[in-house]
C-alpha angles and dihedrals in degrees: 000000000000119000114245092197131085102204135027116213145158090260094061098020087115095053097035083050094046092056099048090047087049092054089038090056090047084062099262110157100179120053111185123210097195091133100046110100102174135018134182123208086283093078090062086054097054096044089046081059098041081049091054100048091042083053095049096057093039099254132142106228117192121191112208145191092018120179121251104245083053088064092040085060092038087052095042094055097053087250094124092110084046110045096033103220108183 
């Protein structure tokens, strides 16, 4: 699934979150955030959650294409070995 948005922020985290679970649940295992340009600490939030469904139904999931401020924060936060950011 590729991200429509182009931030993810607090304001739109719910939506942005509700999507990704939905593809998730249809058996998607890549969400691209080609489009995301920027993201706040809300966006961690969002892909930790999109990690743990995807787990739960024993799925991979890989996050690509992440903007640069989204694996500062990953990396920041000590997530590296969680939200593998290559």
């Amino acid at each position: 699934m590729i991200l429509s948005e182009t931030e993810i922020r607090f304001e739109n985290a719910g939506t942005v979150l509700k999507t990704g679970l939905s593809a998730i649940s249809n058996g998607d295992t890549v969400i691209d955030m080609k489009n995301v340009r920027r993201a706040d600490s809300s966006a961690v939030a969002v892909v930790l959650d999109w990690i743990r469904s995807a787990q739960k139904s024993g799925q991979p999931l890989h996050v690509i294409n992440r903007p640069g401020s989204f694996d500062k924060l990953v990396r920041l936060y000590g997530l590296s070995g969680i939200v593998r950011i290559d």
